[in-house]
Every structure is written in structure tokens, then in C-alpha cells.
C-alpha positions as CSV (number, residue, x, y, z in Angstrom):
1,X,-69.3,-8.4,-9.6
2,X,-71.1,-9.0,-6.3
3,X,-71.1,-12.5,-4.2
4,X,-74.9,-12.9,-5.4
5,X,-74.0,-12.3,-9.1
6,X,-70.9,-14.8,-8.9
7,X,-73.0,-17.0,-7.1
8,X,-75.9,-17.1,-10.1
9,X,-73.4,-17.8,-12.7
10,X,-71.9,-20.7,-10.3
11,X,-75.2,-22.6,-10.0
12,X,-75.3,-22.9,-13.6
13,X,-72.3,-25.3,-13.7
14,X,-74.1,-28.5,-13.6
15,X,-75.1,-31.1,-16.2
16,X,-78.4,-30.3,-16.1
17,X,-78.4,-26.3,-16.0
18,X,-75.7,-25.2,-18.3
19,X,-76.0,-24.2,-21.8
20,X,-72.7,-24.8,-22.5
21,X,-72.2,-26.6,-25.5
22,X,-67.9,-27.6,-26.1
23,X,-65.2,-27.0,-23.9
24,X,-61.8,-26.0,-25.6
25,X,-58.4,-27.0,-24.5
26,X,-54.8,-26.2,-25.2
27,X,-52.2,-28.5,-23.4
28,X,-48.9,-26.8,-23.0
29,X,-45.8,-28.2,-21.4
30,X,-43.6,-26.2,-19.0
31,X,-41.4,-24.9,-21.9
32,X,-44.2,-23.2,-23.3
33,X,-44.8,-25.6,-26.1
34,X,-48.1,-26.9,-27.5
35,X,-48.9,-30.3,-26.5
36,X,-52.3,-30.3,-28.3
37,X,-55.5,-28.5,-28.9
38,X,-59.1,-30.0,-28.8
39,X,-62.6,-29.5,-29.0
40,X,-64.7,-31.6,-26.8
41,X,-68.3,-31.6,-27.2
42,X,-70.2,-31.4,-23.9
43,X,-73.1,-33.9,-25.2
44,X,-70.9,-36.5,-26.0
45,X,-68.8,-36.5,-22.3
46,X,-69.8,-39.1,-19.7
47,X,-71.0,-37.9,-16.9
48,X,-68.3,-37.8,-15.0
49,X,-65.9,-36.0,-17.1
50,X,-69.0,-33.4,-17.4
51,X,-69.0,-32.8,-14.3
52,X,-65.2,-32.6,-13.6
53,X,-64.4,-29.9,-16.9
54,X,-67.4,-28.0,-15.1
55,X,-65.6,-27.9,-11.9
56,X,-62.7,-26.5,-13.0
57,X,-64.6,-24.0,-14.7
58,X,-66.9,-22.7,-12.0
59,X,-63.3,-22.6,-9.9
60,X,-62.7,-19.8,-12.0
61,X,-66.4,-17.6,-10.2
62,X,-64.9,-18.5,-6.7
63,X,-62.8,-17.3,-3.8
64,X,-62.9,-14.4,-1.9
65,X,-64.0,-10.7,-3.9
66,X,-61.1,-8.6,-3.9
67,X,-58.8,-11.4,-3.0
68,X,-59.4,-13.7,-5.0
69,X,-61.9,-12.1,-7.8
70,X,-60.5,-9.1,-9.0
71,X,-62.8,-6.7,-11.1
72,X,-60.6,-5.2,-13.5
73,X,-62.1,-1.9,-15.9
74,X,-61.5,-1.2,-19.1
75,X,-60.9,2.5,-20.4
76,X,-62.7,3.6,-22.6
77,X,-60.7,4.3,-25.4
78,X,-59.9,0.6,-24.9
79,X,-63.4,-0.4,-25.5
80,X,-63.7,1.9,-28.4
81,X,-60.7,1.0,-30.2
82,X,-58.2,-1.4,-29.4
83,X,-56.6,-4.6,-30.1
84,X,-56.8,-6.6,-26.5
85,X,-60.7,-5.7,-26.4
86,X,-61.5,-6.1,-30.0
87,X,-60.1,-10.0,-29.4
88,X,-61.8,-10.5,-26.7
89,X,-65.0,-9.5,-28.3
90,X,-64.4,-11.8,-31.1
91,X,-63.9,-14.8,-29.0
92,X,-67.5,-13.8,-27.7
93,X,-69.3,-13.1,-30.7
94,X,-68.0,-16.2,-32.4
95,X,-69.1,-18.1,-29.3
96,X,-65.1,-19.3,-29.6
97,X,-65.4,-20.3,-32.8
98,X,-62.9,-18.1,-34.6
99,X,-60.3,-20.8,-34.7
100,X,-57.7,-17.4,-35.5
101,X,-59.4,-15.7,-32.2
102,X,-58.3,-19.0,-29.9
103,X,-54.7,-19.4,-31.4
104,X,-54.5,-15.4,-30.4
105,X,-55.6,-16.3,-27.1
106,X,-53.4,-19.3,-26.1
107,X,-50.2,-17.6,-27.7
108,X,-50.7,-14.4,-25.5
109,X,-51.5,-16.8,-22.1
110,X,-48.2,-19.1,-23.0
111,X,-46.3,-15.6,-23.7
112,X,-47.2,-14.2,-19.5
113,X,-47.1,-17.2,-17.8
114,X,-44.7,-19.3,-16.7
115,X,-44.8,-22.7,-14.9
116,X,-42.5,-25.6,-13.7
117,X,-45.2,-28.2,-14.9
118,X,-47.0,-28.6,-18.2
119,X,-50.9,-26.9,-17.7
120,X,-54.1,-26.8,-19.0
121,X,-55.9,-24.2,-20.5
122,X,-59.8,-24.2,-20.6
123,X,-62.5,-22.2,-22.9
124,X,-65.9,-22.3,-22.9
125,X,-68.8,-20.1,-23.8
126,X,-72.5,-20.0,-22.9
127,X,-75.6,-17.6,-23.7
128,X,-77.7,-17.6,-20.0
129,X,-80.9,-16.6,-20.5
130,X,-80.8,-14.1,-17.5
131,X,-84.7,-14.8,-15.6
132,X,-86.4,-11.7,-14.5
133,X,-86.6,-11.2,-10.7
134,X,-89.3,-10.1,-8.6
135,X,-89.0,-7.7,-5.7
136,X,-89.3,-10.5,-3.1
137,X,-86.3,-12.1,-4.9
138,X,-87.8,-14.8,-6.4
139,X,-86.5,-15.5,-10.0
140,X,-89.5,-15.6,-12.9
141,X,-89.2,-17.8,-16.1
142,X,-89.7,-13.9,-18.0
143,X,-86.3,-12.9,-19.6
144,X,-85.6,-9.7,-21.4
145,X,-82.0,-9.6,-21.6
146,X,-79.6,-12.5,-22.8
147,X,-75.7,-12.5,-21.5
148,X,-73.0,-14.0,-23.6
149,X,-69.9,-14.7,-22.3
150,X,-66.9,-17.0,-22.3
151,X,-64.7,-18.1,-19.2
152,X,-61.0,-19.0,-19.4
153,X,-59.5,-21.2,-16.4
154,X,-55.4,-22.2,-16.8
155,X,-55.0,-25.1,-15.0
156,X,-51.6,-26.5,-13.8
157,X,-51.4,-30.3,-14.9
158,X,-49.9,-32.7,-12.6
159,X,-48.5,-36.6,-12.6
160,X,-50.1,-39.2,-11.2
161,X,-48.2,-41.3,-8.5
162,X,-47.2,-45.0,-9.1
163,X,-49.4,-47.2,-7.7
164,X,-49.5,-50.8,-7.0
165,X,-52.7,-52.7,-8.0
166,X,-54.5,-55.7,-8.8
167,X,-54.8,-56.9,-12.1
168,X,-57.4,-59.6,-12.2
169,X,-56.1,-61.7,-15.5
170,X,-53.0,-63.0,-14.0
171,X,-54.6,-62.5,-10.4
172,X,-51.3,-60.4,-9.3
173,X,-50.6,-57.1,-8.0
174,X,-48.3,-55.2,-10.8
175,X,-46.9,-51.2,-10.8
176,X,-49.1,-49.3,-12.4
177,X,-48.5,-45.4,-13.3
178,X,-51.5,-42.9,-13.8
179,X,-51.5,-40.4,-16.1
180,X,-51.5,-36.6,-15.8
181,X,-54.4,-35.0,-14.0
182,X,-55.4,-31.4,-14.5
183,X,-55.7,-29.6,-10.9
184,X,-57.7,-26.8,-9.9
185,X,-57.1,-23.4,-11.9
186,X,-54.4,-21.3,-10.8
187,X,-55.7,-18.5,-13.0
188,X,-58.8,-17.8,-14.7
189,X,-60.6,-14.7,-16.1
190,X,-64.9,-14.1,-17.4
191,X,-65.6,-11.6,-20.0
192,X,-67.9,-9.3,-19.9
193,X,-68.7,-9.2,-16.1
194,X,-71.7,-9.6,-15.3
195,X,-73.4,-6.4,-13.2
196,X,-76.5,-5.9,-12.2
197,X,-77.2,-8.6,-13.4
198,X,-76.5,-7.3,-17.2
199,X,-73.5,-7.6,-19.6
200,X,-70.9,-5.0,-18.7
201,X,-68.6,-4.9,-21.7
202,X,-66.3,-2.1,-20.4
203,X,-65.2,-4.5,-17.1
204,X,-64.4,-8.9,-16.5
205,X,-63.8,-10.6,-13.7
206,X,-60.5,-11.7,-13.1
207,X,-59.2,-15.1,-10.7
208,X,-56.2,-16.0,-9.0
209,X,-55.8,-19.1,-6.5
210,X,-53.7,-17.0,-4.5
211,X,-54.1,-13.7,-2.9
212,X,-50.2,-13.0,-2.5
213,X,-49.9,-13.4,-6.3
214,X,-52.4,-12.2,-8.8
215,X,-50.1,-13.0,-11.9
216,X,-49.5,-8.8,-13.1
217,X,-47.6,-10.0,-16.0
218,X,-51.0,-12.0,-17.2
219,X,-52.8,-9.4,-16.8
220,X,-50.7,-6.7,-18.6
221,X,-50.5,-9.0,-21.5
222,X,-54.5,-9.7,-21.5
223,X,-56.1,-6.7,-20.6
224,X,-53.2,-4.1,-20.5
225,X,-54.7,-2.5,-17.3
226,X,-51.8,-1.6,-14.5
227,X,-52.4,-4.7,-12.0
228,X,-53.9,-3.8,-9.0
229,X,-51.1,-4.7,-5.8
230,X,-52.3,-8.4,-4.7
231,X,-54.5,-8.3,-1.7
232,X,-52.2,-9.9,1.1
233,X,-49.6,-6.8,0.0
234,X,-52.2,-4.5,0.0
235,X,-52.2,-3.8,4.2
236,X,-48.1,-4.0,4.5
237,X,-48.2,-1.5,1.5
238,X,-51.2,0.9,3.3
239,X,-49.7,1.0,6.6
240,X,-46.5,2.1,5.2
241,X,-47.9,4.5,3.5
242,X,-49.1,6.2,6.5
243,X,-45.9,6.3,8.4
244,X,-43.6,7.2,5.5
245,X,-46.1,10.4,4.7
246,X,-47.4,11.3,7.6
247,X,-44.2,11.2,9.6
248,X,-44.6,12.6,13.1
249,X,-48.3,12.9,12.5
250,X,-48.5,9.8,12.1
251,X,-49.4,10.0,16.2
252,X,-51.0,6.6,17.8
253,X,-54.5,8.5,18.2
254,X,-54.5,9.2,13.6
255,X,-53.6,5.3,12.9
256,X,-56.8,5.0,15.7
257,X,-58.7,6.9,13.9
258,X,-57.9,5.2,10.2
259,X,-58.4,1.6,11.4
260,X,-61.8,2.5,13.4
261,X,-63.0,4.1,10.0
262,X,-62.2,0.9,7.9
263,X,-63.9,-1.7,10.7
264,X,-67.0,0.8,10.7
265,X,-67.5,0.4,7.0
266,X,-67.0,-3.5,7.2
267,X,-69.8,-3.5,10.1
268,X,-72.3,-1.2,8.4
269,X,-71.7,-3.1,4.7
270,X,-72.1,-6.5,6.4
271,X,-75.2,-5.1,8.8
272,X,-76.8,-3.7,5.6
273,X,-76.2,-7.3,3.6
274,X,-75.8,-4.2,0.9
275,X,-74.7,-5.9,-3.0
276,X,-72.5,-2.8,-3.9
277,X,-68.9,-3.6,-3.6
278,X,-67.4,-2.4,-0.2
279,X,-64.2,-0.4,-1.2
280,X,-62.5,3.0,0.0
281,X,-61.1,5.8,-2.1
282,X,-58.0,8.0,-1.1
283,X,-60.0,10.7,-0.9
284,X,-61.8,9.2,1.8
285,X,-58.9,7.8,3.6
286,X,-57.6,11.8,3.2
287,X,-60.8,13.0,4.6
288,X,-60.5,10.4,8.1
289,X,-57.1,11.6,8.1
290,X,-57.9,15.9,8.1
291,X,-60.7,15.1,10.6
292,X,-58.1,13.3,12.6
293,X,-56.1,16.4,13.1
294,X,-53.3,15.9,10.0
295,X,-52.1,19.1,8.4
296,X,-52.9,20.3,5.0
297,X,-49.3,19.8,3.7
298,X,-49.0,16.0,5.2
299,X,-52.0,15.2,3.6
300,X,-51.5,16.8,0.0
301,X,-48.4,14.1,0.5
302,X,-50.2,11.2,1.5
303,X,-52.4,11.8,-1.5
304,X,-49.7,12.0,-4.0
305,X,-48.5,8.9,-2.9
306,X,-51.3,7.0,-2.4
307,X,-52.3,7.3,-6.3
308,X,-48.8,6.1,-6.8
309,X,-48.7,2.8,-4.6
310,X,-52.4,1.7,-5.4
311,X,-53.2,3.6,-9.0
312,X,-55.4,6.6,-9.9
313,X,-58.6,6.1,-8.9
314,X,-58.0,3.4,-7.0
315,X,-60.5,2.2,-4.8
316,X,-59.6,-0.6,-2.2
317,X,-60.9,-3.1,-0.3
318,X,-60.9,-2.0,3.8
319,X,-61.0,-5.9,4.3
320,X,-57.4,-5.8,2.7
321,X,-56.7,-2.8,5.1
322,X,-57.0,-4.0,8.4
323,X,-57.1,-7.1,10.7
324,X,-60.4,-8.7,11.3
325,X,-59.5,-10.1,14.3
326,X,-57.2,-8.3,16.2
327,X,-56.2,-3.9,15.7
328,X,-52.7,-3.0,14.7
329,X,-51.8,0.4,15.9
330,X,-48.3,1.0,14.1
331,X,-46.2,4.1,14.3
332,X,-42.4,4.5,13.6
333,X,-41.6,4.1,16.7
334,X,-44.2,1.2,18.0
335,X,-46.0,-1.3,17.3
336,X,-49.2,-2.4,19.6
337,X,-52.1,-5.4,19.1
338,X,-55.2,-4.9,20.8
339,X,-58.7,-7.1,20.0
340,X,-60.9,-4.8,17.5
341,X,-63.4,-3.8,20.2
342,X,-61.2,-2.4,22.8
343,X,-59.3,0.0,20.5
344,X,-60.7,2.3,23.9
345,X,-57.5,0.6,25.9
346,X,-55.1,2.6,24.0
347,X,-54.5,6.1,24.5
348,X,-50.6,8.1,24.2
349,X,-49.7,10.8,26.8
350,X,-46.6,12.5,28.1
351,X,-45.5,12.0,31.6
352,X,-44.0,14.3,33.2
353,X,-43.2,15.4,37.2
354,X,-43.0,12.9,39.7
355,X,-44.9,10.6,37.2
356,X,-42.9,10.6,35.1
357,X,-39.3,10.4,37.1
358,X,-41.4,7.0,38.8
359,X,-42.0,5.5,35.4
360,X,-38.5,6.2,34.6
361,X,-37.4,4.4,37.5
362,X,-39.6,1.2,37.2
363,X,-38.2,0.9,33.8
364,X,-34.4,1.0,35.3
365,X,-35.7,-0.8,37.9
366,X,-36.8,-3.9,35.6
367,X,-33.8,-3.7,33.4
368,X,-31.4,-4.3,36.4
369,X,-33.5,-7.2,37.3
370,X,-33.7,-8.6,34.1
371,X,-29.9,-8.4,33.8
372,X,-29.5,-10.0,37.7
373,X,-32.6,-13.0,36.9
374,X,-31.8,-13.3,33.0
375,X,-28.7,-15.9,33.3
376,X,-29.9,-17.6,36.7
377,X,-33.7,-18.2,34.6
378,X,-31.8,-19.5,31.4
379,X,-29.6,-22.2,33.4
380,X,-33.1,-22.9,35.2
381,X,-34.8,-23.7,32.3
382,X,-32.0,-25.6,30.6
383,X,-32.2,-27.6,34.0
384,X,-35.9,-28.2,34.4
385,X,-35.3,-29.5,30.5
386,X,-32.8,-32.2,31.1
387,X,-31.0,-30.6,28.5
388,X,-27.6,-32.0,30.8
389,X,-27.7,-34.1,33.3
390,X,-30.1,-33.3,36.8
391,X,-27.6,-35.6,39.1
392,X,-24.6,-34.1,41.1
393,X,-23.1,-37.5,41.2
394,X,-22.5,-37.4,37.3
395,X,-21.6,-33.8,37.2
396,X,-19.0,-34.2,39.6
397,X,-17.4,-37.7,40.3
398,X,-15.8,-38.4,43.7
399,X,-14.5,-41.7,45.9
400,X,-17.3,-42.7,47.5
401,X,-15.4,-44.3,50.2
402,X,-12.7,-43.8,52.8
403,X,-9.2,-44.5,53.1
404,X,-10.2,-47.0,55.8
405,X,-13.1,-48.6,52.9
406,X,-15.7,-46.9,54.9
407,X,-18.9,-45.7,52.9
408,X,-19.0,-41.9,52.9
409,X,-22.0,-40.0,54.1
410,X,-24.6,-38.4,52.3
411,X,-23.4,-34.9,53.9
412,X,-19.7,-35.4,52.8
413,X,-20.0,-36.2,50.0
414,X,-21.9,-33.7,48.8
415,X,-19.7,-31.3,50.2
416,X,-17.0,-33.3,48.2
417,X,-18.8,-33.0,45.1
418,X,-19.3,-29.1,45.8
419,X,-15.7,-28.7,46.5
420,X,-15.0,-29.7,43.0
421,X,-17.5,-28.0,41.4
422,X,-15.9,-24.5,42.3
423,X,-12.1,-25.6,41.6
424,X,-13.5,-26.8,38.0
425,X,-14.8,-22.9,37.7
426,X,-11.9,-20.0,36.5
427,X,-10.9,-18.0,39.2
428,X,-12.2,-14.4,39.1
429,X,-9.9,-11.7,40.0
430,X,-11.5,-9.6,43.4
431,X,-10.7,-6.3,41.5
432,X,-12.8,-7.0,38.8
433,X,-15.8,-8.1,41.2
434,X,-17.9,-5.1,42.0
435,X,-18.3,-3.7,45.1
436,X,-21.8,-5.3,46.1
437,X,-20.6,-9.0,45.0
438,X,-17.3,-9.1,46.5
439,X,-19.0,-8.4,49.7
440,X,-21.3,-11.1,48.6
441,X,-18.9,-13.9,47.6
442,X,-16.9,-12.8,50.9
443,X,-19.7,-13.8,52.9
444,X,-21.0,-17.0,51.3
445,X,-17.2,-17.9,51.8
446,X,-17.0,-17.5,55.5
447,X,-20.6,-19.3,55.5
448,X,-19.2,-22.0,53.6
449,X,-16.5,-22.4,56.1
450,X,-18.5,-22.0,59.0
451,X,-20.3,-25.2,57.7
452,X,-17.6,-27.4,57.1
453,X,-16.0,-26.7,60.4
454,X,-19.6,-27.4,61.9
455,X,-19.9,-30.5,60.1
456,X,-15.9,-31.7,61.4
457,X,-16.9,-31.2,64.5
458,X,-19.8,-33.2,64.1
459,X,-18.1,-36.9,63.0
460,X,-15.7,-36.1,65.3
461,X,-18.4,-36.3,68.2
462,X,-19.6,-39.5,66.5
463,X,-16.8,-41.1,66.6
């Protein structure tokens, strides 16, 4: 089902457009036992709990296609003869009615799901006398064809929080605890779908809240169609597919090639504001992949496989593919992130010659700064953070007066302070010093020394 035909059947859901008639409920606790059953006629509701049961149900016609709405098909020797679509068709015809049809129903959806909290499960039919639309688009108040369906919507049921109010009798406030209120769904299925505009008995429209988890074991028991993978596993599960098949094929220029095919047929589907479904075959994917340079056995693998992972006959979503907003280039040995228009930035090529022995040594080059700057940035950066104290004078305490109760200089003691910094440090045996940094150390050494003696001869003058 397109956005356009979702989108029709969600503009019914109000007070004043629907033709639905009841609503029917089964309230079931977290253990999987029945609370209670009802039928609530939708004349005699207020309007406000009209308009909240209708709510829930349109939930069920929203979210994102192939995320959120799944369109699952029927086979058809399931539409000819067997037990999951002769109930379904019952619950139709009878318009819910078949009190035997609804206790089917509810058993089958307690049986495949399971929740911590109790939840809610809705029914309600309608007959929508589908208007006849004009070229320009405009809908006419002709109708030829009549669709009859029912939507489902299992809703998780959650407590109210205590409250304190006002209770105007004995003009005092007093703790007051709501009852249980019936969330959005978490699941939800339509049957027949509705495409084209007409009843298609042989496919219905399936919803989950969440795109990480479509519920499989729901829709086993319902339908008992092989559950399509959910749509946020759907890249992870594409990608590595690619690498695992095509091995060292799998080069940076085929993934290229696979991802620029996928954002073409997003671009051209939402240029064209075409209603047809956008989805991708393996066949297709295999045909980007031989044009791309792959060899015949690599791809006779990749095709195996992909019916496999997804199913035969599958046929994907490219939006569950790939990255609107950024290009993932992924190989077994890299991974790179580029923006979608400047896939042109990437290219792989060998380096060889005097290229190549330069690149080799830039990349020695930065790891032996990395391992020189490394430490001396991390104590930096704990520094600039205060994560220990930023004054000498509570690093390292000294006497900050003479023998002779004379105030100490600035200079001396700092050079105090320093002193006792370096005999807190462990000694380093010379031999294990290298070459380079025992020259170093000698020298800041004699430096060190050279200042001292300066600084001697300096209060000595003074005085």
C-alpha cells in the first residue's frame, strides 16, 4: 500500500467521516490472561472517547512504508485453502461479528506476543464507499467498488501516576491514583490491503512501532508468511552480505558502485512523486554488481545467499540499504564516510616507486610522533582540565623561609620546589635510556647546573 492509499484510509478516522459502527476490545494482563472482552458501540461514545478509540486505530495506517508498514503477500495456495486466511475472511464477512471468529483471533495474538504490562487489543470494521477519481485527482461522489475491511491495533496498557488534587467537598488536596490508560499500538495489522485503490485479498498491511522489531513470532502465528528481517537490520545484514560473498571483489570502487545505484533509484522515485512502491530485487543488485566488474562465480554466490538472508523473491526497500545522509563505503579491510554527493572524493590505487616508499615513510613518520607527543598531550590535557592541582606550591611543599627567618625568593624557591619534584621521581638506569635521550637528559643536566651556579653567584653579589 502506497503513502496516498494509507493516507485515504487515515482521513476517514474522524467522528464525522467514518462508517465505523463498534469497536471491540479484549483486555489481557501480562500473563496472558483475559481481563475482559466488550463491545462498544461507536454511536453511543462521547465524543471524546470517539475520538481517542479512533486514534489508536488510525496509529495502526502510520509510520514510515517499509519501516514501519510492512506489506506482507499471501500465497496463493493460502488464499485458496487455508486456515489463517479462511479466519481472516470470516472476521471480514461477518463484519466481526462471528463471536467464534474473534475468540480465534485474540487466542492466536495472546499465544505470539508477549509483554511486561497488561494490553489492549482493538477491532473494528468498516465498508468505505471508495469515490471515483477524476484524472485531475479530484475525488467524485460516483462509487463503483465498495472495500470491506477490519483493522486490528494491540495496544500496550499502562498505570496512571498518583497525583495530588483538589477535592472541592472537604476543600483539601487528597492522593488520588488514575487508572490504566491504553497507549499508542505497538502492533497492528489491516486486512485486505487496499491497492489501487481496490480490495487485494491475497496481501494486508502490517504495523510495528518499531523498525528494529517487527514482532516475527506475530506474524508467523497470523499470517504464516516467513517475516521479512526488520528494517533497521536490513542495511547491517546487506552490507555483510557483500563482503562475506564477494570477498576480494568486494573492491572500494563495487561497494561505489552498489550504493550510487540505490541513491539513484531514491532520487528518480522521489523526482517522479511515482505511487508504485520503491524496492530492489537481487537480481538487480546482481546485475549492478556484473556491470561493476564482479565475476560470474562471485555473483552466482551472492545470489544464493541473498535469497537466504532476505527470502525468495524478496524485494527491499533501497531506503533500508543505504544512508540518506552520509555514503558508507565498507570493505574487509576499511571503513570510509563521505557526504552522498561527493562519492567522486574516493578512489583506491596502488602506490608504488618513490610514491610509494614517501607514503610509507610519512606513515612511520607520524607513528613516531604520535608515540613522542601522545604522553606529553595526555598530561597536557589532564592539566588544562584541573583534573589535579595547576599550583607548584601544592604539588611540591617547601620552607618558604631561611634559616636566618628571611622570606625566600620567587627564583629559589622554585628551584626548591623543582629539586623535589625530580627526587620524588624513580631513578632510571642510563643503560636502559636510549642513545638519543641519554644525550638529552645529559645535557638538560649540565643546563640545569649551569643555572643554579648562575643563580648562586647572583645573591651572592646582592649581598
Amino acid at each position: 500500500m502506497t503513502d496516498k492509499e494509507t493516507g485515504e484510509l487515515r482521513r476517514r478516522y474522524k467522528p464525522d467521516r467514518t462508517n465505523i459502527t463498534a469497536v471491540y476490545g479484549c483486555y489481557v494482563s501480562g500473563s496472558g490472561e483475559i481481563l475482559s472482552e466488550f463491545r462498544q458501540p461507536v454511536a453511543l461514545m462521547s465524543e471524546e472517547d470517539k475520538e481517542k478509540y479512533l486514534a489508536l486505530l488510525k496509529k495502526v495506517l502510520s509510520g514510515a512504508a517499509d519501516k514501519n508498514r510492512l506489506d506482507l503477500a499471501f500465497r496463493t495456495a493460502q488464499v485458496a485453502d487455508s486456515d489463517e486466511h479462511r479466519l481472516l475472511m470470516k472476521l471480514r464477512d461477518s463484519e466481526l461479528q462471528d463471536e467464534e471468529a474473534r475468540a480465534q483471533l485474540f487466542q492466536t495474538i495472546i499465544g505470539a506476543v508477549h509483554f511486561e504490562e497488561n494490553y489492549l487489543i482493538l477491532l473494528a470494521h468498516e465498508k468505505y464507499d471508495v469515490p471515483f477519481k477524476a484524472k485531475d485527482g479530484a475525488m467524485l461522489d460516483d462509487s463503483d467498488h465498495v472495500y470491506s475491511y477490519f483493522v486490528c491495533a494491540i495496544c500496550p496498557v499502562k498505570a496512571g501516576k498518583e497525583t495530588l488534587s483538589y477535592e472541592t467537598e472537604d476543600k483539601a488536596f487528597h492522593i488520588r491514583t488514575p487508572g490504566y490508560a491504553a497507549a499508542m499500538p505497538e502492533l497492528g495489522f489491516l486486512f485486505p490491503a487496499f491497492d489501487g485503490r481496490q480490495t487485494n485479498l491475497y496481501n494486508c498491511l502490517y504495523y510495528t512501532r518499531s523498525a528494529g522489531d517487527n514482532h516475527p513470532e506475530l506474524i508467523e502465528a497470523l499470517f504464516h508468511i516467513t517475516p521479512p528481517l526488520p528494517a533497521d537490520e536490513q542495511k547491517g545484514s546487506f552490507d555483510a552480505l557483500l563482503s562475506q560473498t564477494l570477498g576480494e571483489e568486494c573492491s572500494m570502487e563495487v561497494v561505489q558502485a552498489v550504493q550510487t545505484d540505490l541513491r539513484e533509484r531514491i532520487e528518480v522515485h522521489k523526482e517522479t512523486k511515482s505511487d508504485e512502491p520503491l524496492v530492489v530485487s537481487g537480481p538487480e543488485v546482481r546485475a549492478v554488481l556484473e556491470n561493476a566488474g564482479v565475476s560470474e562465480e562471485k555473483l552466482a554466490g551472492f545470489q544464493v545467499k541473498f535469497e537466504e538472508t532476505f527470502g525468495d523473491d524478496a524485494a527491499l526497500s533501497p531506503r533500508n540499504l543505504v544512508d540518506s545522509k552520509r555514503m558508507q563505503l565498507k570493505t574487509p579491510d576499511v571503513i570510509i564516510h563521505v557526504a552522498p554527493d561527493r562519492g567522486d572524493l574516493v578512489e583506491t590505487r596502488t602506490l608504488g616507486g618513490v610514491m610509494g616508499s614517501d607514503l610509507e615513510t610519512i606513515i612511520l613518520a607520524s607513528s613516531v610522533l604520535y608515540e613522542l607527543l601522545g604522553p606529553g598531550c595526555a598530561k597536557l590535557a589532564l592539566y588544562l582540565s584541573k583534573s589535579y592541582s595547576t599550583k607548584l606550591e601544592d604539588v611540591a611543599v617547601v620552607v618558604e623561609t631561611t634559616e636566618a627567618g628571611e622570606k625566600k625568593s620567587d627564583v629559589e624557591l622554585l628551584i626548591e620546589r623543582i629539586g623535589k619534584i625530580r627526587e620524588a621521581l624513580p631513578e632510571r638506569p642510563h643503560e636502559e635510556m636510549s642513545e638519543e635521550e641519554a644525550a638529552f637528559m645529559e645535557a638538560a643536566e649540565e643546563q640545569r647546573l649551569a643555572q643554579t651556579q648562575a643563580h648562586r653567584r647572583h645573591l651572592y653579589l646582592r649581598r
